[in-house]
N, C-alpha and C positions, 0 to 999 in steps of 0.2 A: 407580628405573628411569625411562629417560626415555617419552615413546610420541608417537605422533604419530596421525591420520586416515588410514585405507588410499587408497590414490589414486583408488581407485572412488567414495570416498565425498563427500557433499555435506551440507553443513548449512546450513539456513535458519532463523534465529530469527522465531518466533512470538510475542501475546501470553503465553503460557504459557509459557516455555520455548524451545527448538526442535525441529527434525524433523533426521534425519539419514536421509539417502536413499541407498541401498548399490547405485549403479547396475548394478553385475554383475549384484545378485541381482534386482533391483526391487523392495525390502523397504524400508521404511522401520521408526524406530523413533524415538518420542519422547522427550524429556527435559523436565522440569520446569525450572523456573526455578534451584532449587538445582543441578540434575543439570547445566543449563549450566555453571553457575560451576565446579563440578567439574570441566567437561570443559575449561573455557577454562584452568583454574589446572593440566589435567596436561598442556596444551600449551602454556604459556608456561615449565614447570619440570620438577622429577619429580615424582614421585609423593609423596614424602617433603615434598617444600614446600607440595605441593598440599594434604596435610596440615593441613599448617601454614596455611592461609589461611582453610580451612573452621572450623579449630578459632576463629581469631580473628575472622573473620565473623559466622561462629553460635555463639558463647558457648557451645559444645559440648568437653568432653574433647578433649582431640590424640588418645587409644586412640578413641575414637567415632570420630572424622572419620576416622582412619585405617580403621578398618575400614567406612568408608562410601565413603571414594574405594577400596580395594581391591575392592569391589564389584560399584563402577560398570565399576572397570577391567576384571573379571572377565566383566562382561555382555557388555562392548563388544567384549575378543578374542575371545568364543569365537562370538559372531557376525561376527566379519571386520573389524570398523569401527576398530578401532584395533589398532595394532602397535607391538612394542615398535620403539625406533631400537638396531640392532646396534652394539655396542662400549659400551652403559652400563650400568650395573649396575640 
């Protein structure tokens, strides 16, 4: 599945990571350094490649990474910040 940033949202890279700032709510919520790359690699692809990139970056299981980016993805919709894009699987 593809996703993308809800329109409300804004991210700022930090030394650590970044911040992701959910203007609706006025919530912010941070990411690590790994958690960027995460978030960069399910918005340049899907989720499935994004996989794929974690696994090959951090010399980690492709089962590991994936269950590490479905995670992140999992934190991120069910607080607003990311959606999926309709019509992908």
């Amino acid at each position: 599945m593809t996703y993308q940033l809800a329109k409300t949202v804004l991210v700022t890279d930090t030394d650590y990571g970044a911040v992701l700032l959910d203007e609706r709510r006025g919530r912010y919520f941070g990411l690590n350094t790994t958690g960027l790359f995460v978030l960069r690699a399910l918005l340049d692809g899907d989720a499935d490649r994004a996989a794929e990139r974690v696994a090959e970056r951090f010399a980690v299981p492709e089962a590991t990474a994936r269950d590490d980016v479905d995670q992140l993805v999992g934190r991120l919709t069910e607080r607003g910040l990311l959606v999926p894009v309709r019509g992908t699987k």
